[in-house]
C-alpha positions in Angstrom: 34.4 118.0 59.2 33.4 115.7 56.5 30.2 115.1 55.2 29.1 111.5 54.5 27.3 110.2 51.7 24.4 107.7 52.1 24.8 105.3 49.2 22.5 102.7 48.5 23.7 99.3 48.1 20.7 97.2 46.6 18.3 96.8 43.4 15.4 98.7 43.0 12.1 96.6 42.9 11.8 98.3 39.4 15.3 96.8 38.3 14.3 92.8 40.1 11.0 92.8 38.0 13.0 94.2 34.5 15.6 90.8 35.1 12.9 88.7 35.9 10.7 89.4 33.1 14.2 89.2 30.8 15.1 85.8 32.0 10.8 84.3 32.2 11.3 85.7 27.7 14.3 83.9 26.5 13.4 80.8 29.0 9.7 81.0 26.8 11.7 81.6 23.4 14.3 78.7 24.2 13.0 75.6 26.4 10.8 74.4 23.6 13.5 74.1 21.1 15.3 72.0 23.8 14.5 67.8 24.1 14.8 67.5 27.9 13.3 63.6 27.7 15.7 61.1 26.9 16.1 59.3 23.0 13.7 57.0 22.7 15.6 53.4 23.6 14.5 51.0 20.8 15.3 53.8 17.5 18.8 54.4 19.3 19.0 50.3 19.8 18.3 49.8 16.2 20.8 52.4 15.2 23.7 51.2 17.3 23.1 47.6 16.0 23.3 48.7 12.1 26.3 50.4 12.8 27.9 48.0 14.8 26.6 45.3 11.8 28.3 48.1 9.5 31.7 48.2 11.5 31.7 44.5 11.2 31.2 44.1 7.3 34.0 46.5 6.5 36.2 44.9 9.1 35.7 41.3 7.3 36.9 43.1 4.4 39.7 44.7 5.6 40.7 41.6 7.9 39.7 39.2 4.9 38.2 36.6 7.7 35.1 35.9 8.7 33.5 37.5 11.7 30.5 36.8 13.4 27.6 39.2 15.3 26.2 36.6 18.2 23.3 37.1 19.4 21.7 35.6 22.7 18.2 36.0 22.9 17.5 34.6 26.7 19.8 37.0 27.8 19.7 39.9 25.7 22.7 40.1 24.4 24.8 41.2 21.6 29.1 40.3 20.9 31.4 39.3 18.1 33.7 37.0 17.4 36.5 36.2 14.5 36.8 32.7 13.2 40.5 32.0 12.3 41.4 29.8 9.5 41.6 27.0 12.3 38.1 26.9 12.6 38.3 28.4 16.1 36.1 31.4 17.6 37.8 34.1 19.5 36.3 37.1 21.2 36.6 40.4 18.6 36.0 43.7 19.9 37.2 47.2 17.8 36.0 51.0 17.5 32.6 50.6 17.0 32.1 47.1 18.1 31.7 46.2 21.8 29.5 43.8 23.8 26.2 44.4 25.4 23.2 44.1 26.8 19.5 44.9 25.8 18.6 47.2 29.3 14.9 46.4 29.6 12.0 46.3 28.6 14.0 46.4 25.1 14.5 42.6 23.9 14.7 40.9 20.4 11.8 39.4 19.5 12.9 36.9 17.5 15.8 36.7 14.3 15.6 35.0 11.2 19.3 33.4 9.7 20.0 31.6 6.6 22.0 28.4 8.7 19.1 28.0 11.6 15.8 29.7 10.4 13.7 31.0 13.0 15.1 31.8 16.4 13.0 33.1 19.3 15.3 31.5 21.8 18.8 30.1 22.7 21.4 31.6 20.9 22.4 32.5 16.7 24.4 34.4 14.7 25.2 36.6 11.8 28.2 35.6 9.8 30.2 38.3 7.7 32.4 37.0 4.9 35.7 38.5 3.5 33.8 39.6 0.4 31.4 41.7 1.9 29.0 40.1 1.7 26.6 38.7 4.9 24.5 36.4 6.2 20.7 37.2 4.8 19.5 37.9 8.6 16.2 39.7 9.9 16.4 41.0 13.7 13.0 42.0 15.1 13.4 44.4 18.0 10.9 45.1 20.9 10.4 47.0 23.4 6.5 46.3 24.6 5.0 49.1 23.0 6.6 49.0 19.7 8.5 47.2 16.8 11.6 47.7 14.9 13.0 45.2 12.2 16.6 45.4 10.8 17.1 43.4 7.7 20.6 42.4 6.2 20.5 41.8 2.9 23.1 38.8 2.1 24.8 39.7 -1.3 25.2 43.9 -1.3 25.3 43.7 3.2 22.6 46.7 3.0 20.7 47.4 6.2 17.4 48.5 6.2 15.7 49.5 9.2 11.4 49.0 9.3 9.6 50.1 11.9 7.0 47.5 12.7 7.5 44.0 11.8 8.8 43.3 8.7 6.6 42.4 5.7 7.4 39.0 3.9 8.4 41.5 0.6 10.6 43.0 2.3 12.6 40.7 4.1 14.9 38.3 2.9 14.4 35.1 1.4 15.3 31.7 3.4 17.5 29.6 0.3 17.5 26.3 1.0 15.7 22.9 1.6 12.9 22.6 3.8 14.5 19.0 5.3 17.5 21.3 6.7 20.7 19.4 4.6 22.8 21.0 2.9 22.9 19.7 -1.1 26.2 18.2 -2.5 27.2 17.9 -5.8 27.6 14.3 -7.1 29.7 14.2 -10.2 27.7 12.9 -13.4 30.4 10.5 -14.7 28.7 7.6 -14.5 
C-alpha cells in the first residue's frame, strides 16, 4: 500500500504580509520620484513654438527663401508657409514644423511684428530671411493663470523665452515711422 503525502498548496499568512510589506517599501521609495500629472501646457507650448521658430530659421538658410511662421490669433493657430521668388505663398510643412492649434484655455495674447505692430486679433506673421536673420517679433502666450513671452531677436534670430510679460528692455525695438510708410531714397542730384 502506498502512503500519501498531504502537501500544502498555498502561502502562509507570514509569507502574504512579508510581499506586502516589500511591495508598500519600494512603492514609498519610488512614486515620489515619478511626475504622474501631466507637463504643464503653456512651458511645453512655448517650447514647441521656439523650436518650431528654430526649425524654420535654419531651413531659410538652407532653402535660401524666405519662409513665414503665421499666426491666427481668433483661432488659435499656428502654420508656415514658403514664398517663392514669384511672390506667391505655399503651404510648408518639414521635421519639426507642422500646423496646429492652441487646445484651450492656452491662447496668444497678443504679438508684436516689425511690418504691422501690435496684433491682438486677425491674423500676422513672422518672416525668416535667407540670411538668418528674422523678423524682430514678440509672442505673448496665455493660458489664464499665467504668462509666457517669446522674443525673436531680428539680426542674430535668438529666442528668448520670459515668463511673464515681457519688459520694454527686453523686447525688441519697433524701427520705423510712426505714420506706417515705408521711407524711400530720393536721389540728391538735383
Amino acid at each position: 500500500m502506498r502512503k500519501s503525502s498531504v502537501e500544502s498548496s498555498g502561502f502562509t499568512l507570514l509569507e502574504i504580509m512579508v510581499v506586502l510589506f516589500l511591495v508598500a517599501l519600494v512603492a514609498i521609495l519610488v512614486l515620489p520620484k515619478l511626475s504622474l500629472r501631466h507637463e504643464a501646457k503653456l512651458p511645453a507650448l512655448a517650447r514647441r513654438l521656439s523650436g518650431e521658430i528654430r526649425t524654420l530659421q535654419w531651413e531659410a538658410i538652407s532653402r535660401q527663401r524666405m519662409l513665414r511662421l503665421d499666426y491666427d490669433l481668433d483661432r488659435g493657430a499656428f502654420s508656415a508657409s514658403m514664398l517663392a521668388p514669384s511672390g506667391t505663398l505655399s503651404p510648408f510643412e518639414t521635421t519639426g514644423v507642422h500646423p496646429f492649434r492652441l487646445s484651450s484655455p492656452l491662447r496668444i495674447r497678443r504679438i508684436r511684428v516689425l511690418h504691422q505692430g501690435k496684433v491682438t486679433d486677425g491674423k500676422t506673421f513672422t518672416q525668416f530671411f535667407p540670411t538668418g536673420s528674422v523678423e524682430p517679433t514678440t509672442i505673448v502666450l496665455d493660458d489664464g493663470d499665467h504668462r509666457m513671452t517669446l522674443i525673436l531677436h531680428g539680426i542674430t534670430g535668438r529666442i528668448e523665452v520670459v515668463d511673464g510679460e515681457e519688459s520694454p528692455s527686453s523686447a525688441p525695438p519697433f524701427y520705423g515711422p510712426p505714420s506706417g510708410e515705408i521711407p524711400t531714397l530720393e536721389s540728391g542730384d538735383e
